[in-house]
C-alpha positions as CSV (number, residue, x, y, z in Angstrom):
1,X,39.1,6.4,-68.0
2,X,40.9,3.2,-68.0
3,X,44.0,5.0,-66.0
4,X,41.4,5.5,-63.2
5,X,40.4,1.4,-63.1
6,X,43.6,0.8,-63.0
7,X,44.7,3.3,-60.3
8,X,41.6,1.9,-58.2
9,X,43.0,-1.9,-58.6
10,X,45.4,-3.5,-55.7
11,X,47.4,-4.8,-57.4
12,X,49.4,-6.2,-54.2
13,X,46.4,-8.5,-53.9
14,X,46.7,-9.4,-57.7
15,X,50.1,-10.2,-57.1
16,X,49.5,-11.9,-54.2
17,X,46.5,-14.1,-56.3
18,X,49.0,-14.5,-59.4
19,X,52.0,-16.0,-56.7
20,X,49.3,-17.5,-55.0
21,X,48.3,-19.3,-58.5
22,X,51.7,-20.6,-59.3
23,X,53.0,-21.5,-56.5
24,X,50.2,-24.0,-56.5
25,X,50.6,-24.8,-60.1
26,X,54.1,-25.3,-59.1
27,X,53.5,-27.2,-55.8
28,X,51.5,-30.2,-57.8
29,X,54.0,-30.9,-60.4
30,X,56.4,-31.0,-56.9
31,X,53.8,-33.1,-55.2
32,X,53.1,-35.3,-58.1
33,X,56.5,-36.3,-59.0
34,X,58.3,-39.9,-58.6
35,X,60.3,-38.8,-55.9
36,X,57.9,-37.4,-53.8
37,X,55.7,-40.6,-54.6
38,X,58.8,-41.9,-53.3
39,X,58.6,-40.6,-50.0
40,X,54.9,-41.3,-49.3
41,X,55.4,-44.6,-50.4
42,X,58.1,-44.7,-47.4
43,X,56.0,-43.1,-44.8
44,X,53.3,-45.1,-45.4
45,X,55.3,-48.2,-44.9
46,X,56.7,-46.8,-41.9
47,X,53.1,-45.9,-40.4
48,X,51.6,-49.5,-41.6
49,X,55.1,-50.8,-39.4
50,X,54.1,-49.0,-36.7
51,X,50.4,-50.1,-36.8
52,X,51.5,-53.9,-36.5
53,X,54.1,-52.8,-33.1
54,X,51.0,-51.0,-32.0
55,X,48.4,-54.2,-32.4
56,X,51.3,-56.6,-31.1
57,X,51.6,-54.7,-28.1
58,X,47.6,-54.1,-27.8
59,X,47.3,-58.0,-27.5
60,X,49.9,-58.3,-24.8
61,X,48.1,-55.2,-22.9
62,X,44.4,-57.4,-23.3
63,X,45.8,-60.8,-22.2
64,X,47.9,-58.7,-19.0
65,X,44.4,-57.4,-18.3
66,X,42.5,-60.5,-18.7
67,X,45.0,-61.6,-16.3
68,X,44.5,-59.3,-13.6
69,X,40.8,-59.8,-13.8
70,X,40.8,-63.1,-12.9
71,X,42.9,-62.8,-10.4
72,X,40.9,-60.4,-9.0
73,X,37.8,-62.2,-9.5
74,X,40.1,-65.3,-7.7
75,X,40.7,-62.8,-4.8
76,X,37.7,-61.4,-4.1
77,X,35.9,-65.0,-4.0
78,X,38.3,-65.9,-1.4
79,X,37.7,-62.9,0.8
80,X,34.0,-63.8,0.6
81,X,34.5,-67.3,1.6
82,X,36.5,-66.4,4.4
83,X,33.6,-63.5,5.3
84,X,31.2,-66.5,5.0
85,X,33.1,-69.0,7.0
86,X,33.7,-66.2,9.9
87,X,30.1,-65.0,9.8
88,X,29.2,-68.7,10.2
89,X,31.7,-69.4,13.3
90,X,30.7,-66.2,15.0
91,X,27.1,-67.6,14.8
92,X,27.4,-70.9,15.9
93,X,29.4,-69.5,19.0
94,X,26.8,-67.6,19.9
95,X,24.6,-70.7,19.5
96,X,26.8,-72.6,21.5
97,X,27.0,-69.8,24.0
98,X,23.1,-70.1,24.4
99,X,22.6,-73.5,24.6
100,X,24.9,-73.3,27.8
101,X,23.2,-70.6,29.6
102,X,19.7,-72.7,28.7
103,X,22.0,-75.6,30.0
104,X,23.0,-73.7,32.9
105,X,19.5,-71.9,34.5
């Protein structure tokens, strides 16, 4: 009776499971030791390095921006000056140009 469990078991899967188990027993004593605290001490120092390039650069990008906005801003408020300032010579022309044909008749 116990032959016939033990013929019905897979035991690929149990040794798959019992690799599986030590392996990981295995992999945190690996993960867990001072050299490996070593290294993600190192990697973190490298990512916080590369977080302040990142911010330096951010701040550079904002006041380019800001930059460009204003001048923008600067450009367009000229245009519409010079819109205003034509729109108001066209219509004193043609005020002008009214006034003489009243002169005129």
């Amino acid at each position: 009776m116990i032959l016939e469990c033990l013929s019905k078991v897979a035991w690929k899967k149990v040794g798959l499971f019992a690799g599986g188990v030590l392996f990981g027993t295995a992999g945190f004593k690996i993960l867990g030791s001072k050299d490996a605290k070593k290294v993600y001490t190192e990697c973190t120092a490298a990512v916080l390095r590369c977080k302040d390039t990142v911010l330096e650069k951010k701040d550079i990008l904002v006041e380019n921006c800001t930059d460009i906005y204003e001048d923008a801003k600067d450009i367009n408020q000229k245009r519409d000056a010079e819109r205003r300032a034509k729109e108001f010579a066209e219509a004193e022309a043609l005020v002008k140009s009214k006034e003489e044909e009243t002169v005129k008749e």
